[in-house]
N, C-alpha and C positions, 0 to 999 in steps of 0.2 A: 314403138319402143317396148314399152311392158306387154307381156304376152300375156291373156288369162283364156280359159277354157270353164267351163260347167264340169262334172262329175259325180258321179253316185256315190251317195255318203254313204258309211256306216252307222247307224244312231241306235240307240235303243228302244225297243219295242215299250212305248207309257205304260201298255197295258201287264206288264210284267215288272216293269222298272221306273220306281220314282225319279225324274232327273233329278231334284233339289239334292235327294241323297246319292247318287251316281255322281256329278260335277265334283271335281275337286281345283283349286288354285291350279297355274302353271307349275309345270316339277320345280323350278328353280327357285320358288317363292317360299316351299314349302322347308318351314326348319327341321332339322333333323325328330328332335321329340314332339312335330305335328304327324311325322308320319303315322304312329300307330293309331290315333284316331279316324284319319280317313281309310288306316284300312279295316276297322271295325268299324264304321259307319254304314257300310254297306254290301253285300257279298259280292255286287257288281261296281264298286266305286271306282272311278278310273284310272286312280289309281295306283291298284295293282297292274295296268299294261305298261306307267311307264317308271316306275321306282322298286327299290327292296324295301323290303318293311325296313332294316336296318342298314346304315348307312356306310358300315362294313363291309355288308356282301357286295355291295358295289365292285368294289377290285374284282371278284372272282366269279361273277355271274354272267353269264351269253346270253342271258336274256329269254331262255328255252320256257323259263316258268311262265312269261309274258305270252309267248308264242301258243304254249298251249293252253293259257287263259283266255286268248283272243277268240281260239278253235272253239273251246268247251261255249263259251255263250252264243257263239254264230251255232252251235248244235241246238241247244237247250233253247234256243228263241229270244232272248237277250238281246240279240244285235241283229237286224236286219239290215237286210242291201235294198238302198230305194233301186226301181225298177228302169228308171230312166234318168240322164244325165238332169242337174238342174245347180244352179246358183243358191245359195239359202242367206239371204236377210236375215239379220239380228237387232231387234231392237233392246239395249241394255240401260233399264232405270234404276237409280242410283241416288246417292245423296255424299253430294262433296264436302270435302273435309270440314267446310263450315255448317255443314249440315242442309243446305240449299239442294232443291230436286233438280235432278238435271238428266235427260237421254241422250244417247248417242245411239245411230243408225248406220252399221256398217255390211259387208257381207262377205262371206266364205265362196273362193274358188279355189283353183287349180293355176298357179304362178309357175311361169318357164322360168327355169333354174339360169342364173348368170351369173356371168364371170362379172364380180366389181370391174374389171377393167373398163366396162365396154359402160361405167356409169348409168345402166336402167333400174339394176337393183344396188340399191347405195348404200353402204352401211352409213351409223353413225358414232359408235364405239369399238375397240375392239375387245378380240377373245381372249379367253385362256384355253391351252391345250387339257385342260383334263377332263371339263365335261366334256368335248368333242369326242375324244374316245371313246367316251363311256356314252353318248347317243350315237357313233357310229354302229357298238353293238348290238344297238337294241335293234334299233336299222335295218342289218344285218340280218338278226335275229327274225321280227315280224314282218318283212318289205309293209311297213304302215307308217302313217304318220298319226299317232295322236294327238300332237298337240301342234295349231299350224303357229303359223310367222305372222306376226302381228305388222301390215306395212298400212305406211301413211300417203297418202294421195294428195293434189292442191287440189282445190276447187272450191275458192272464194264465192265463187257464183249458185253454189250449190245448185247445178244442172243437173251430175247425176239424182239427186238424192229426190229432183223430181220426177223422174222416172220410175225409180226404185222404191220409194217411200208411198206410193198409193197402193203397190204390191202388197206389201209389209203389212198394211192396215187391212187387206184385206181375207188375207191367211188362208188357211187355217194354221195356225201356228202351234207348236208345244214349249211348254215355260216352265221353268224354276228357279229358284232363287236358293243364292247362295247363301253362306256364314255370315257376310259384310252387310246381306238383305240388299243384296244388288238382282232384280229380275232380270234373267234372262228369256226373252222372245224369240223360238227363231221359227223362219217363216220358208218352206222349199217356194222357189221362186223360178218355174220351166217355161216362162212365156217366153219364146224365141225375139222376139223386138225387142224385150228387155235385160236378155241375154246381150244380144248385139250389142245393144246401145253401152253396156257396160262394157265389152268389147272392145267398142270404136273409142271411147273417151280416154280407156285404160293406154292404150293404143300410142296415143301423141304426147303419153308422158313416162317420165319413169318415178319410180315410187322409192321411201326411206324405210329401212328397218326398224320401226319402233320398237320392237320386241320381239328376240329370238337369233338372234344375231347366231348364237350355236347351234340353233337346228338347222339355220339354213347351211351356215361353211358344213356341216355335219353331210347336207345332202349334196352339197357342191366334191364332197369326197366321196360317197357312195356311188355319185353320179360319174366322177373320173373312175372308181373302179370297175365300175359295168362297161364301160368305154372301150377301156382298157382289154375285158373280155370280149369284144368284138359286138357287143350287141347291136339293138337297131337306131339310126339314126332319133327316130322319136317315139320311143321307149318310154313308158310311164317312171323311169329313174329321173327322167329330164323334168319335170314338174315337181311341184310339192303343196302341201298345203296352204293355204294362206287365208287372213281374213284382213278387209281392205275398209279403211276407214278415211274420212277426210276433215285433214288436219283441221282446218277450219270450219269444218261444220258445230254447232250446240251441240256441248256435252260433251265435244274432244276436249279434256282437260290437259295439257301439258303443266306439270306442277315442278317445283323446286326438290331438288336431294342436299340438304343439309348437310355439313361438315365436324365431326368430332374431334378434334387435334388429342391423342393419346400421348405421344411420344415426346412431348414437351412441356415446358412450366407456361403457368399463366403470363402475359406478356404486361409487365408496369406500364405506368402513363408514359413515363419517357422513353418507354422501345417502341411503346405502338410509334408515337410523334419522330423518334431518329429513324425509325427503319420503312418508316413510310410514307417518305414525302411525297408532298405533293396531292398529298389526300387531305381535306376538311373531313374533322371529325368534332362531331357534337356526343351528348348523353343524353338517355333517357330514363328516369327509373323505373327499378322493377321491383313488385312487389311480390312473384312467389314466379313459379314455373309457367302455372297457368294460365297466368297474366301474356308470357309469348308471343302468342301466333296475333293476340289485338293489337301489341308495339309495332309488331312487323307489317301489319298492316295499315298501321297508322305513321310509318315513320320511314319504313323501308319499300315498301310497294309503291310510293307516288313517286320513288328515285329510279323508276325499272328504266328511264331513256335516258341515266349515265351508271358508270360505273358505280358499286354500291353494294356495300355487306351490312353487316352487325355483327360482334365480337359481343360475345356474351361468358365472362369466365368465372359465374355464379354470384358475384357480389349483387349490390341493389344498382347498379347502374349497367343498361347495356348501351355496348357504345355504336354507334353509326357511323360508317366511313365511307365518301364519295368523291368521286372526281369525273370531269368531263372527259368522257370520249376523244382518242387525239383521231382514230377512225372512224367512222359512221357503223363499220362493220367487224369491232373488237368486241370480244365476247368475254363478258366480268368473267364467268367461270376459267376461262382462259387465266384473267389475269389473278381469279386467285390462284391458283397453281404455279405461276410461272413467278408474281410479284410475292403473294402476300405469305403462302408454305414455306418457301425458301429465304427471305428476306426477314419475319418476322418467326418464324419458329426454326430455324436451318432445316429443314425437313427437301432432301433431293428426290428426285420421282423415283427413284429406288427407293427411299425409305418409304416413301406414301405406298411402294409397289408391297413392302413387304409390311405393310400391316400399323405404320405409324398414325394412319385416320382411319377414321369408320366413317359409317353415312347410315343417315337420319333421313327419313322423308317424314317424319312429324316432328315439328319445332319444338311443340311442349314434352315429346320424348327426349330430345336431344336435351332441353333444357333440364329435364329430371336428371340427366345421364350428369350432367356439368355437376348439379347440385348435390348429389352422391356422390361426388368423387371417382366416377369409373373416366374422366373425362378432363383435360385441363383446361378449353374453352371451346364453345360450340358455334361454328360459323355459317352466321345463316344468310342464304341468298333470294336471290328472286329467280321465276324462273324464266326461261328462252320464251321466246315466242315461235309460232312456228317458221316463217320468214326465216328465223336465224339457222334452224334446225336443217333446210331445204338448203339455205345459201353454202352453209361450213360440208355438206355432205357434196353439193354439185359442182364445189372446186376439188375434191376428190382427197377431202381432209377429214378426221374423227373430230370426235367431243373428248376432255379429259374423260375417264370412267366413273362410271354414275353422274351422270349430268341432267339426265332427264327423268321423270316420271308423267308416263302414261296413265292417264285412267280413264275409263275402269281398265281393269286385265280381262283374257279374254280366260273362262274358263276349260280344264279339256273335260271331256266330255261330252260336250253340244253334238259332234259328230266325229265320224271317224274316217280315214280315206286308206284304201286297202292296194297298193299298187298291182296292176293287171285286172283288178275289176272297177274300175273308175272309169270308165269309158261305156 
């Protein structure tokens, strides 16, 4: 099923280029007024391959600045081409939102581009049209891929990662660490049996998009238009970059995205109770914002095998609300959207489309956000498991938008892939 191949990265030469200062966040992460820090952070930061310092020039740029940025460090010695095809291991240490260490061990190849139809490569939310454009140009512009597609793999058994992880340990590797103080390890990895082996496994399955969902439909249109040109049946257009991770392995964290309701008033006792039967709801107090993410774990987290939020709309009590599963396979996020948006604040998926919620991945942000007034009540969830994530993608269905959080991200910069010389 999933196709992967090895390929010659592009990375930067240590000995000229700090990584810690070269890596920057995924473009998409990065808010508009962090841009000009990471591009004063470093003369080689990555980037400038794939953003404008200003979030303006967007509309009106082809990306040509990009192109001959890529050119000037592949002269100047900045970016070298490894000499031979290889897989490269990442080991990334971290400390989760409760502050607990945790690794994860995933690695960077070379994924055959697919049609969702055909369910090997699966999304699990969808896009919007305006950054596809706008990474169609750049595309266009450098045939590169900076930043790859973050997909998730099963592997309960963690078989590969015994193959792969005595590699990893053995290195020689090049590290840096990020703003979050997340190290990144990665490790080229050319043994042809552990090549295979990651091959053969990737092989008998097909994999979810955790992250990137626009760069890949991005390459799934670059790749129709080379087609289109008559090019060759396997054409380095037909691949893209990827880095492959297993959902279940330590240190895959899949976290919860909080909900901000903007576009409506705080809900009284007697609307939560009419507008939503059939739910038991209890209280809990709260004493400040801070206070948050320990309720939720003490009150909300042991509810993850039924249905189950918390309505928090700044007072001193946050409320809990649950009910049994009438599925084994209904998904809360599901029913906040379709029961608890519509029913309890009138909010239609056109209003949520056009900007009536925001999303929180930190509870005590979201809770600050309530207690300021930027917010009427903040709905906090738990999150999917990955079972759920694998099941709602291989019946050939999305997640509402922002349903999931990954961690850690994968940074760009680790490596680069240059199409025509990857092989």
């Amino acid at each position: 099923m999933t196709q992967i191949r090895p390929f010659r990265a592009l990375r930067y030469d240590p000995a000229r280029v700090e990584l810690s200062r070269a890596i920057a966040p995924p473009y998409d992460v990065i808010a508009p007024d962090e841009r000009g820090s990471y591009f004063e952070r470093d003369p080689h930061n990555a980037i400038r391959l794939e953003l404008t310092r200003e979030v303006a020039d967007e509309a009106t740029t082809d990306y040509g600045d990009a192109k001959a940025t890529l050119a000037a460090w592949r002269d100047e010695g900045a970016l070298r081409l490894d000499a031979t095809p290889a897989i490269y291991g990442l080991r990334q240490r971290f400390a989760g939102p409760d502050g607990a260490a945790h690794e994860r061990a995933g690695f960077f190849a070379l994924l055959h581009l697919e049609d969702y139809a055909r369910c090997i490569v699966r999304p699990h939310e969808r896009t919007l049209s305006g950054p596809k454009r706008d990474r169609l140009k750049l595309l266009r512009a450098t045939e590169a891929n900076f930043s790859g597609v973050f997909m998730l793999y099963e592997d309960p058994d963690q078989k590969l990662a015994a193959v792969l992880s005595p590699l990893m340990d053995r290195g020689p590797t090049v590290a840096g660490r990020d703003e979050q103080g997340t190290e990144h390890r990665l490790t080229r990895i050319d043994a042809l049996p552990a090549i295979e082996a990651a091959r053969a496994f990737l092989a008998e399955r097909s994999v979810v998009i955790a992250d990137g969902h626009h760069r890949y439909e991005t390459a799934l249109a670059y790749r129709d238009e080379c087609r289109a040109r008559g090019a060759a049946a396997d054409a380095p257009f037909e691949w893209i970059l990827a880095y492959f991770a297993n959902a279940y392995a330590p240190g895959s964290l899949l976290l919860p995205i909080h909900r901000l309701i903007l576009a409506a008033s705080a809900p009284t006792e007697t609307d939560w109770r009419e507008r939503l039967p059939g739910w038991s709801q209890r209280t809990v107090p709260v004493s400040d914002a801070a206070s948050i993410p320990a309720l939720l774990a003490e009150t909300l987290h042991p509810l993850r095998g039924s249905h189950a939020f918390a309505a928090d709309d700044g007072s001193d009590v946050l409320r809990i609300f649950s009910r049994a599963r009438a599925e084994a396979d209904e998904l809360t996020i599901r029913q906040i959207h379709e029961q608890v948006l519509p029913r309890v604040f009138g909010l239609t998926e056109s209003a949520v489309r056009d900007g009536a919620i925001e999303y929180r991945k930190d509870a005590e942000r979201a809770a600050r956000d309530v207690r300021a007034g930027r917010a009427a009540v903040a709905l906090y969830v738990n999150a999917l498991a990955p079972e759920e994530v694998f099941r709602v993608t291989a019946a050939g269905e999305v997640l509402p938008q922002k349903s999931t959080l990954f961690l850690p991200k994968i940074p760009t910069g680790l490596l680069f892939r240059v199409l025509g010389e990857d092989a």
